[in-house]
C-alpha positions in Angstrom: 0.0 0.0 0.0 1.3 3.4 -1.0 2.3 5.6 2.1 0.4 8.4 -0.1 -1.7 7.8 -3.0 -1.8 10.5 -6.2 -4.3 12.9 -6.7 -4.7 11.4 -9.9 -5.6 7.8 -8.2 -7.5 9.0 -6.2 -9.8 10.5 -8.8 -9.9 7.7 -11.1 -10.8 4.7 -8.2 -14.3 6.4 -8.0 -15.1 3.0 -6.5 -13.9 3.3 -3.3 -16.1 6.2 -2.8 -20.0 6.8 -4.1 -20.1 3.7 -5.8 -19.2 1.1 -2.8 -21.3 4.0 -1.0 -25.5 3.7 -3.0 -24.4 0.5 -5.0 -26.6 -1.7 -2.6 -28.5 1.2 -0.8 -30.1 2.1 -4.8 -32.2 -1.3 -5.5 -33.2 -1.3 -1.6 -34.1 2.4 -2.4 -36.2 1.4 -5.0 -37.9 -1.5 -3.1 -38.8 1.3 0.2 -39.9 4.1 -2.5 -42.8 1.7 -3.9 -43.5 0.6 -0.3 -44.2 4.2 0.6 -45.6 5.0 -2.5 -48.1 2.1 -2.0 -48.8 3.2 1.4 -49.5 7.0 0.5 -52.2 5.4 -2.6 -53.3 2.7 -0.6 -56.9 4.1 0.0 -56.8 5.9 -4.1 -58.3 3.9 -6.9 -55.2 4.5 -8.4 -53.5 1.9 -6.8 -56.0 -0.6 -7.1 -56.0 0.3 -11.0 -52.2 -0.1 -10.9 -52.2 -3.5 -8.9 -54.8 -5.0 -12.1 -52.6 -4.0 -14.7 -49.3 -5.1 -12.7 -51.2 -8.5 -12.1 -52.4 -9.1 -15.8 -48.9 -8.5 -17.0 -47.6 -11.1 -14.6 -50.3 -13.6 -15.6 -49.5 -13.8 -19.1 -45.9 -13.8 -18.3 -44.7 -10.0 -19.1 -42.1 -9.2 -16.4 -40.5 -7.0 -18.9 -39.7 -3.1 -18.0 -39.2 -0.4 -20.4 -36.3 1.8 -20.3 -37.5 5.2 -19.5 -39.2 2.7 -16.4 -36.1 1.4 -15.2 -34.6 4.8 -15.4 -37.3 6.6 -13.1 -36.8 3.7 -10.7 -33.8 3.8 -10.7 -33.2 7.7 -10.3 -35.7 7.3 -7.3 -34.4 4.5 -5.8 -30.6 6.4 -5.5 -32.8 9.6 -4.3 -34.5 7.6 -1.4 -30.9 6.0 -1.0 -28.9 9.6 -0.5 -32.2 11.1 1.7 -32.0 8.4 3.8 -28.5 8.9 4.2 -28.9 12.3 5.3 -28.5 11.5 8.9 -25.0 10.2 8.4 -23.0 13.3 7.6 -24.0 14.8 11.3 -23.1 11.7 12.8 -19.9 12.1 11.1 -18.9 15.5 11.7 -19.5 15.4 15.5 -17.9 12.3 16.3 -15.1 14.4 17.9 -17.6 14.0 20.9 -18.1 10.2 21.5 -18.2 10.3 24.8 -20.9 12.2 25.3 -24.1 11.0 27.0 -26.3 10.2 24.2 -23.1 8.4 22.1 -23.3 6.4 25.0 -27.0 6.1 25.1 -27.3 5.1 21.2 -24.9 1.9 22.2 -27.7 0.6 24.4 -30.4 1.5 22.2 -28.9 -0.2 19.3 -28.6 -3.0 21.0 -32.1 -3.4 22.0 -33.2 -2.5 18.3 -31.2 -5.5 17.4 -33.0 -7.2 20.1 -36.1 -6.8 19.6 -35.4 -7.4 16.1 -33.8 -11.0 17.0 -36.7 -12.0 19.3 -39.4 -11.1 17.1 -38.0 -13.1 14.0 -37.2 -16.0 16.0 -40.7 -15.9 17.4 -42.2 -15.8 13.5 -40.1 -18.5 12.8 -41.3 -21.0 15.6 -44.9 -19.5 15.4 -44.9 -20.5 11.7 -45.2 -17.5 10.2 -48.1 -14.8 10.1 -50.4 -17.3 8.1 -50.2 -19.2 11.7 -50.7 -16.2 13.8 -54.0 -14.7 14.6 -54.3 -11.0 14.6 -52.0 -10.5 11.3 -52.5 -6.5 11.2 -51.5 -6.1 14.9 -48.1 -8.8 14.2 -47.4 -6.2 11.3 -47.4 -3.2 13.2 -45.3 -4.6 15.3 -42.9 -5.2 12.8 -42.7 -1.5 11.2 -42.7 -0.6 15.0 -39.4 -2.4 16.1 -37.8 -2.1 12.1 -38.4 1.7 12.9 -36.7 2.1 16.0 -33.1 3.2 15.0 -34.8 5.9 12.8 -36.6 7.3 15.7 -33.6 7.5 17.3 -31.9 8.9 15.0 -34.2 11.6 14.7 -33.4 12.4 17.9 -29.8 12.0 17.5 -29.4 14.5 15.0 -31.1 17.2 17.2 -28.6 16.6 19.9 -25.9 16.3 17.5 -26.4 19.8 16.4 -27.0 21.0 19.9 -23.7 19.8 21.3 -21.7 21.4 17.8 -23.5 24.9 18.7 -22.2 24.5 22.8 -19.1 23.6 21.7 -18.9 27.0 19.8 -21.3 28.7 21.7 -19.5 31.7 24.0 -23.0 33.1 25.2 -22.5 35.8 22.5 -25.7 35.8 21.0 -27.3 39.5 21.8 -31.2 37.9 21.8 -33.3 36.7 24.2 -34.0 33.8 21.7 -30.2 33.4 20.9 -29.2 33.1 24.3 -31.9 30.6 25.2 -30.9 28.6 22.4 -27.0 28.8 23.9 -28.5 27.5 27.2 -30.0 24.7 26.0 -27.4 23.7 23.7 -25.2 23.6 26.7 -27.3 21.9 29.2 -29.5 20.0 27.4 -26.6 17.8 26.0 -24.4 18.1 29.0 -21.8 19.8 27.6 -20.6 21.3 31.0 -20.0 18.0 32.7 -18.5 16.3 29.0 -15.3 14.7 29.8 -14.4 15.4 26.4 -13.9 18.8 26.8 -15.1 21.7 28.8 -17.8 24.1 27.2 -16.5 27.1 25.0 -13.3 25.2 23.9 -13.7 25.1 20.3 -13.1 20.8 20.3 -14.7 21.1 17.0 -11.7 23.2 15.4 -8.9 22.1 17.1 -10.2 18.2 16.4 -10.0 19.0 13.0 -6.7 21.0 12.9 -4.7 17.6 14.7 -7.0 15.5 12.1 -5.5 17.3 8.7 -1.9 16.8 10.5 -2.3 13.3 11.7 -3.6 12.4 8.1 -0.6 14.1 6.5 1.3 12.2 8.3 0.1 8.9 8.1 -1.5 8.5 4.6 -1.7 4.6 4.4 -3.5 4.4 7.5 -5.9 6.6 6.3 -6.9 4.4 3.3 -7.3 1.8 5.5 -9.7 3.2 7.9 -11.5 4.6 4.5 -12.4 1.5 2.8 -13.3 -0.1 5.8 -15.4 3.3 6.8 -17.2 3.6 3.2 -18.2 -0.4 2.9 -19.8 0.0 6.7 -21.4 3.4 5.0 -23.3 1.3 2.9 -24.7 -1.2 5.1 -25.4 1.5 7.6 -27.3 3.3 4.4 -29.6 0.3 3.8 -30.1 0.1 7.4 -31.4 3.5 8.0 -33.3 3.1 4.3 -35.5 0.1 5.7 -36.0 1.5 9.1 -36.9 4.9 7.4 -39.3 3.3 5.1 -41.1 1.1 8.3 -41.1 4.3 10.1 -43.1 6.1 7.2 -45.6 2.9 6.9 -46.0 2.9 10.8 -47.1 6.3 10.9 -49.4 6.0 7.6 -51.2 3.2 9.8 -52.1 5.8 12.2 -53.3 8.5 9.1 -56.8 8.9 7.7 -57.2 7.4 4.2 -57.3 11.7 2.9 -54.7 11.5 0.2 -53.4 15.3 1.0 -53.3 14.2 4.7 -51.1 11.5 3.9 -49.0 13.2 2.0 -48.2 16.0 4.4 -47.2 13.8 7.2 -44.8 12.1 4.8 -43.5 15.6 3.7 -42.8 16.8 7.8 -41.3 12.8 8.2 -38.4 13.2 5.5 -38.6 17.5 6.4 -37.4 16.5 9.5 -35.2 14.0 8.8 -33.0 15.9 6.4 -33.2 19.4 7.9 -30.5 19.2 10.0 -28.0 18.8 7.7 -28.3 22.3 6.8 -26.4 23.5 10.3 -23.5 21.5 9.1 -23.1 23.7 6.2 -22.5 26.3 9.0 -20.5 23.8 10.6 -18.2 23.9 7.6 -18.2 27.7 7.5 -17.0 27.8 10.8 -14.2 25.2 10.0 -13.1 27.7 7.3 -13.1 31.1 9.1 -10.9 29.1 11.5 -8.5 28.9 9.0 -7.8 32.7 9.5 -6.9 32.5 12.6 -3.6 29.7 12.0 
């Protein structure tokens, strides 16, 4: 392994990066867009219109796809993929702070995701499956319900994410009574004061990144090492948070009125909150920059 691979390289072996990253979350993509899709329509004759045709075709035989159909699916399916992903990038960029209290909480929550996930498959499997089990709808729900655990958490995550990037920055400077409330909360609502990390106010952010870009300098081959095995657990962690997004969305549908508009607004404030805050990253990254002035 070179100690420093060229720029060059680096271009041209595109497949280390978005390819390894949405080649498996794109078909699972495309698989969770119908679902939702379905779920939105299910009360519109549409659907029911759609599921004729779709079984006609597969009575006679035509499984067959045209190619402006395959495109579309295929453009939505790596859209779903890169929404779902969302999350990710603020996981990413405040990892400087792992030992603070909810990074230690998400350990324990995963593990009773997994869990739960374990226990209710293994109880399928020696019930016989839901053809065996009386109250089907119910066994279903409960299905979406535990599948869309880690996307509830990370919902949450995000939030607290963002909150402990602002403390870390935050030097009560804001001159609003809604600026300063928000530096309050930042600060105590994620515990910055009693983080073991770093006190409040220090900038961990920065100077995290600073010793990063020196540390990598130094130590090239390392760092394509960590990479690949980074980007390949990227894109199992993508098709993770695709499926639990996706059960999330049909789990609150089950809860939603068969009003088409009504259904489609809760699905709109489900994936507006889930991508929103990866807009204060961007001023995360401006802040990274107009550090630079200051070395």
């Amino acid at each position: 392994m070179p100690d420093r691979p060229s720029s060059t390289e680096s271009k041209t072996r595109w497949w280390e990066g978005y390819l390894v990253r949405y080649l498996i979350g794109t078909p699972i993509g495309v698989v969770c867009s119908l679902a939702v899709l379905h779920s939105v329509m299910y009360f519109h004759p549409i659907r029911r219109q759609l599921l004729e045709t779709t079984k006609q075709r597969l009575a006679i035989g035509d499984v067959s796809i045209d190619a402006p159909t395959a495109l579309v699916l295929t453009g939505l399916g790596l859209l779903y993929c890169y929404v779902a992903s969302a999350p990710i990038t603020i996981i990413h960029a405040s990892r400087m702070f792992r030992k603070s209290w909810f990074n230690r909480l998400s350990r324990y929550l995963w593990t009773i995701c997994w869990l739960s996930a374990i226990a209710f498959v293994v109880s399928m499997a020696y019930l016989g499956g839901y053809g065996h089990v009386r109250g089907t709808s119910a066994m279903r729900t409960w299905a979406l319900a535990i599948l869309a655990l880690p996307a509830s958490w990370v919902l949450i995550a995000q939030m607290l994410c963002i909150l402990r990037l602002h403390a870390d920055g935050s030097q009560f400077s804001s001159s609003t009574i809604v600026g300063r409330c928000w530096d309050w909360l930042s600060i105590n609502i994620t515990g910055a004061r009693f983080d073991q990390v770093t006190p409040p106010h220090a900038n961990f952010f920065e100077r995290f990144y600073a010793d990063l870009a020196r540390a990598r300098a130094l130590h090239a081959g390392l760092r394509e090492s960590y990479t690949h095995m980074r980007e390949h657990a990227n894109s199992i962690f993508i098709a993770l948070l695709e499926l639990s997004l996706a059960s999330l969305i049909l789990f609150t549908l089950k809860f939603v009125g068969p009003d088409l508009q009504t259904r489609l607004t809760v699905v709109a404030a489900l994936f507006f909150a889930w991508i929103v805050p990866g807009v204060f990253v961007w001023a995360q990254a401006n802040r990274l920059e107009s550090s630079l002035l200051n070395r």
